[in-house]
C-alpha positions in Angstrom: -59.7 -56.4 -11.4 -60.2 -53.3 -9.9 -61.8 -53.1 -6.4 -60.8 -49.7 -5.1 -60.4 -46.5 -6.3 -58.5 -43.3 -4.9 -59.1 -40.0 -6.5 -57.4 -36.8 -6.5 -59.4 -33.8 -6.7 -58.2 -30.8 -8.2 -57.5 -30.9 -11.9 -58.8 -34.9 -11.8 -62.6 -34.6 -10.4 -62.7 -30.5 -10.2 -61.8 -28.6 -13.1 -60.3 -26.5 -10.6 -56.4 -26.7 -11.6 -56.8 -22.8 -13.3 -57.4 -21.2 -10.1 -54.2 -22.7 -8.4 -51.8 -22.6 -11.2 -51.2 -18.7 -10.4 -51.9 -19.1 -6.8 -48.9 -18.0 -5.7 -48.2 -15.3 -7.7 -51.8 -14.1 -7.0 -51.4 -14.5 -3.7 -48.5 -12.5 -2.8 -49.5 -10.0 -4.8 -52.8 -9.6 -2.9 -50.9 -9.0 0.2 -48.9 -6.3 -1.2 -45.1 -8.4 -2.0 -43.5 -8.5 -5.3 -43.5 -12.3 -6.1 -40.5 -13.6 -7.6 -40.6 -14.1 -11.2 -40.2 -18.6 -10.5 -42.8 -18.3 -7.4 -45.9 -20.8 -9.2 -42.8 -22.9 -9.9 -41.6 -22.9 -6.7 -44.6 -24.3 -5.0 -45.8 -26.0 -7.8 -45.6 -29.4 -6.3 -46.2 -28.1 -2.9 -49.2 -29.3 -0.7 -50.9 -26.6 0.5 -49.5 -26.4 4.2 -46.4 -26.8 2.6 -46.9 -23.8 0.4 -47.8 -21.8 4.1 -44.5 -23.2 5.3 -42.9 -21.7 2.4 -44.7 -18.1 2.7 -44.5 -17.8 6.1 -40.4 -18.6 6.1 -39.6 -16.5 3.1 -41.9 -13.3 3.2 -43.5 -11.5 6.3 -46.6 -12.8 6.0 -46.4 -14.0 9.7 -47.0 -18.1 11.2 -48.0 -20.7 8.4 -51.3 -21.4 10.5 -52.9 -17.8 10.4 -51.5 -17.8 6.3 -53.3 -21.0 6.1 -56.7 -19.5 7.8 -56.4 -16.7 4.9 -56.1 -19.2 2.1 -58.8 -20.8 3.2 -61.3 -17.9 3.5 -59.9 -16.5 -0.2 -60.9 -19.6 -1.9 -63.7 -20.7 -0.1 -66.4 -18.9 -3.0 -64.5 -20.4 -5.8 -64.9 -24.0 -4.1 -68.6 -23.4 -2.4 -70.2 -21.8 -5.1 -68.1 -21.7 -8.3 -66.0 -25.3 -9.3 -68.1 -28.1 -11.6 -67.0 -31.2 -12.7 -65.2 -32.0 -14.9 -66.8 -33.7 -17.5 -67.7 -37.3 -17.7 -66.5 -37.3 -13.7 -70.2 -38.2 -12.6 -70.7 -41.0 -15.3 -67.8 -42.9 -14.2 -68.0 -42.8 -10.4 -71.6 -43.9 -11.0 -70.9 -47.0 -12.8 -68.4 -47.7 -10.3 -70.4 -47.5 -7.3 -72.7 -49.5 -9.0 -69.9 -52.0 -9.6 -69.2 -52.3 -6.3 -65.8 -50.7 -6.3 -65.0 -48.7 -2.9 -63.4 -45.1 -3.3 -61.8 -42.6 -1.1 -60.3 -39.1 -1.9 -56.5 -38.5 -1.2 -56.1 -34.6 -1.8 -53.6 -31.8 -1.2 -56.7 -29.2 -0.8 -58.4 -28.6 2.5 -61.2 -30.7 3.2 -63.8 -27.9 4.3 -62.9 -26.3 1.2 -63.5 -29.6 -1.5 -66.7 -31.4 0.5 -69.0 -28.1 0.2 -67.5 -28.6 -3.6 -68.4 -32.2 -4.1 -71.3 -32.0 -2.0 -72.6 -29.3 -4.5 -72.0 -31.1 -7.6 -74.0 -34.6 -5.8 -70.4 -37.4 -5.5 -69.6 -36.2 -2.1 -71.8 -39.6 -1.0 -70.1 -42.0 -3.0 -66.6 -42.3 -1.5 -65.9 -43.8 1.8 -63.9 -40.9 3.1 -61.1 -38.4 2.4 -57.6 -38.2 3.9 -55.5 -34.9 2.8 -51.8 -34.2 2.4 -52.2 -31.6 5.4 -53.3 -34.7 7.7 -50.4 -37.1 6.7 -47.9 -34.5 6.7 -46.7 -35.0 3.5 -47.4 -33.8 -0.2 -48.1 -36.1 -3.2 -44.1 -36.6 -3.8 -44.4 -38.9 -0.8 -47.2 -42.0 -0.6 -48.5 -41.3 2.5 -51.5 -39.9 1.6 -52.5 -42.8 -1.4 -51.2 -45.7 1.5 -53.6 -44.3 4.2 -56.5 -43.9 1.6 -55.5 -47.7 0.6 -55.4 -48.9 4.7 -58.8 -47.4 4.9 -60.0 -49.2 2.0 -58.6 -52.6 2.8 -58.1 -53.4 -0.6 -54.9 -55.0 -2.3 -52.4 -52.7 -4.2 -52.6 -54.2 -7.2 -56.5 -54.0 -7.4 -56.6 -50.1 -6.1 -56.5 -48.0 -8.6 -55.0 -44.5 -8.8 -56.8 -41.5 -10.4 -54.5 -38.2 -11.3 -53.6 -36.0 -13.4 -50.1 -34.7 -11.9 -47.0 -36.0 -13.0 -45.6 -36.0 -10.0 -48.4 -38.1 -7.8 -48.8 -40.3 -10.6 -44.8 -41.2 -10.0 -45.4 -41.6 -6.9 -48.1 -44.0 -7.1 -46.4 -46.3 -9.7 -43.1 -46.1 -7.6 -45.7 -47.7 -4.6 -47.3 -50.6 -7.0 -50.3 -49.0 -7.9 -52.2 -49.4 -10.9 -53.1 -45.3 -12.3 -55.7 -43.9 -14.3 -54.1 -40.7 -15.7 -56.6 -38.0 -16.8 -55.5 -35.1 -19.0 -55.5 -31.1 -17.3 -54.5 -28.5 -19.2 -52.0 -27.6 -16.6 -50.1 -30.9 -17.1 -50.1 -30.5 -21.0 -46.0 -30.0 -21.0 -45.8 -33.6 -19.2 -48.9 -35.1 -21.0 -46.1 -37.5 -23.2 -44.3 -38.7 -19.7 -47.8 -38.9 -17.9 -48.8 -41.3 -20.8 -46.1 -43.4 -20.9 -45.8 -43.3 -16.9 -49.9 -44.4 -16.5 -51.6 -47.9 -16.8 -54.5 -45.9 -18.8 -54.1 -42.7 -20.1 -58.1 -40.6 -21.3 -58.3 -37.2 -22.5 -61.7 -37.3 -20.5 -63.4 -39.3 -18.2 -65.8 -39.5 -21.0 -63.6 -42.2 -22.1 -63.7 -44.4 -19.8 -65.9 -47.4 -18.3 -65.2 -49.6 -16.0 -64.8 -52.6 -17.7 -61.3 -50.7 -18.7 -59.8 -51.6 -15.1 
């Protein structure tokens, strides 16, 4: 029975995984450097201070922090006015809310960049809080982010569930006991066979889903 939930945001509650997908390719190029052909792949599994680790070691671009300040300030339109839903997203969290299920965010994205975003689009109220991959120190190839959103909920492993749609997070999250909910992004399509045998539930859509499935 399912009595807590920990989301990811980008690609899972934002349709938001376009904008990153090229981010680092886009990115360099903005400040002026030839990205390497592999770049997106590089960091593809980065969290995002990691990815300002990564730029800051291997181009002149300067310290990670003030790269970090810029890639703040270049996607805060995109996430303050631009990013919706993606569909069935509100539905869902609804019925769970009224279900009683608690629900925290556990995110690789800034958190003054996604709360504007999901205070926009009327969920930011419905979660308990939001812990991100820059605060733990660690990206989603680690647990540290799901296990502090699961301390904060006080809920039992095996009744949290998991919602992604990244291969690589939902590993992790299976290798740590979880239960996941896999959701389908475009940019995962090449993994969508491994993400449905790796998952508890697989959906195309939220749209699919209720919570009497968990």
């Amino acid at each position: 029975m399912i009595r807590g939930a920990i989301f990811d945001v980008d690609g899972t509650l934002l349709d938001s995984m376009q904008m990153w997908i090229n981010f680092g390719h886009d990115f360099l190029s903005y400040k002026g450097i030839e990205p390497p052909d592999d770049i997106d792949e590089i960091i593809q599994y980065f969290s995002l201070r990691e990815t300002c680790e990564y730029f800051s070691k291997n181009f002149s671009l300067g310290d990670a922090d003030d790269i970090e300040k810029e890639v703040q300030r270049v996607t805060e339109e995109y996430y303050f006015q631009k990013v919706q839903l993606k569909a069935g997203v509100y539905d869902l969290l609804q019925k769970l809310a009224r279900a009683g299920v608690k629900m925290y965010i556990a995110t690789a994205t800034y958190k003054e960049l996604i709360i504007p975003a999901l205070q926009r689009n009327g969920i930011f109220e419905l979660f308990e809080g939001i812990v991100t991959c820059p605060e733990v120190g660690a990206g989603k190839d680690r647990p540290d982010v799901f296990l502090q959103a699961q301390r904060a909920l006080n809920t039992k492993t095996e009744e949290t569930w998991i919602f992604e749609d990244a291969r690589h997070a939902i590993v992790t999250a299976k290798k740590s006991g979880f239960p996941v909910c896999a959701v389908f992004d475009e940019t995962e399509s090449s993994n969508r066979e491994e993400i449905k045998d790796l998952s508890d539930i697989y959906a195309e859509s939220f749209e699919e889903l209720d919570v009497t499935d968990f």
